[in-house]
C-alpha positions as CSV (number, residue, x, y, z in Angstrom):
1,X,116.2,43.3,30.6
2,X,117.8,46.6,31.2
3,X,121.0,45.3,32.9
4,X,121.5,42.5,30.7
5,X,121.4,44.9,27.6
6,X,123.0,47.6,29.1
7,X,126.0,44.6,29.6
8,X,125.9,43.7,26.0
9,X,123.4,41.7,25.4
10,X,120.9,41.5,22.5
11,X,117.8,40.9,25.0
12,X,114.3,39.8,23.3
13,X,111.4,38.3,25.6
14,X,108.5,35.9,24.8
15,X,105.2,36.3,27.2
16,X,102.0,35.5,25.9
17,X,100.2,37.6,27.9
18,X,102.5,40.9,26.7
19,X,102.6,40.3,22.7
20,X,104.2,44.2,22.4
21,X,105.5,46.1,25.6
22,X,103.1,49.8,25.9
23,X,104.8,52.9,26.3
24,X,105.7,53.7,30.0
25,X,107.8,56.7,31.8
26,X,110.3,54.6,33.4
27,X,111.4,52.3,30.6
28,X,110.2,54.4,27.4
29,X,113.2,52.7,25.4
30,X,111.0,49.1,25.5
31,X,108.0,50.6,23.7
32,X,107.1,49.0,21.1
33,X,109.1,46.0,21.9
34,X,107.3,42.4,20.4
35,X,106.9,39.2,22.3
36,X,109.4,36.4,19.9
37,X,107.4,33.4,18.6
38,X,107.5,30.1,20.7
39,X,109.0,27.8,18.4
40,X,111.6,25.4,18.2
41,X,113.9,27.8,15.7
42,X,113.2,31.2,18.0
43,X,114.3,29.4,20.9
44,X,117.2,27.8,19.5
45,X,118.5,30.6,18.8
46,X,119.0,32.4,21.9
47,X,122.6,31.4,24.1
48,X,120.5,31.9,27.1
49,X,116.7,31.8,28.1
50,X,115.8,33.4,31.3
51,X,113.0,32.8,33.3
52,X,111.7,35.9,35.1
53,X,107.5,35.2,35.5
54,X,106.2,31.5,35.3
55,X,103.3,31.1,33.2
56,X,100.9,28.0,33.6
57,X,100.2,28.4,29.6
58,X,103.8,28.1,28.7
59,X,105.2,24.5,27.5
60,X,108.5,24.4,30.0
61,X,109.2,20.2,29.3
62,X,109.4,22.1,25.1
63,X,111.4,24.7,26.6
64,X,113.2,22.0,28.0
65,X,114.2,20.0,24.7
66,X,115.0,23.6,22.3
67,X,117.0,25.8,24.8
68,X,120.6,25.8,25.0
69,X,120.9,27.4,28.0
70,X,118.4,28.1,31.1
71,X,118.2,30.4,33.8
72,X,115.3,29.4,36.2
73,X,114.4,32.4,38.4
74,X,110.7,30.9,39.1
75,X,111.3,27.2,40.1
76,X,109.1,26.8,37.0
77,X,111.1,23.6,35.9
78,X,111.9,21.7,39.0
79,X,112.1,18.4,36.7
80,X,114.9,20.0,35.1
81,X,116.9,19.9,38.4
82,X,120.6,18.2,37.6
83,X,120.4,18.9,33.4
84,X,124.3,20.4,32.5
85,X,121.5,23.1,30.5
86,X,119.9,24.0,34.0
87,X,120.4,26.7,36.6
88,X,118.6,27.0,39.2
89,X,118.6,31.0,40.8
């Protein structure tokens, strides 16, 4: 998150384990930080959605139909393999 923001982008996350990021010494500038909604609009909104940690809980065939835009880090969508919306990292 760091290096994309620190390249000029507006950076927000959604984890449903992590619903606000806890105070820590090496990135005290995140504190506070709230997990976005999963829904359609959130979503939608974003240019790009990265995925950095695979969650079993976490609707990827939705993720699928709302984002723009994905960045798979995790393998977590290998049916998504070949969508012009899809890259694989």
């Amino acid at each position: 998150m760091e290096l994309l923001k620190r390249r000029g982008a507006e950076v927000s996350y959604h984890d449903p384990f992590v619903p606000v990021i806890k105070p820590t010494r090496e990135h005290p500038q995140w504190a506070g930080t709230r997990s976005v909604a999963w829904s359609r609009e959130t979503v939608a909104a974003f240019d790009c959605v990265l995925i950095a940690t695979a969650h079993a809980c976490v609707d990827y065939r939705q993720l699928a139909e709302w984002a723009s835009l994905i960045v798979d880090t995790r393998n977590a969508m290998p049916f998504a393999v070949g969508s012009p919306r899809y890259v694989k990292a």
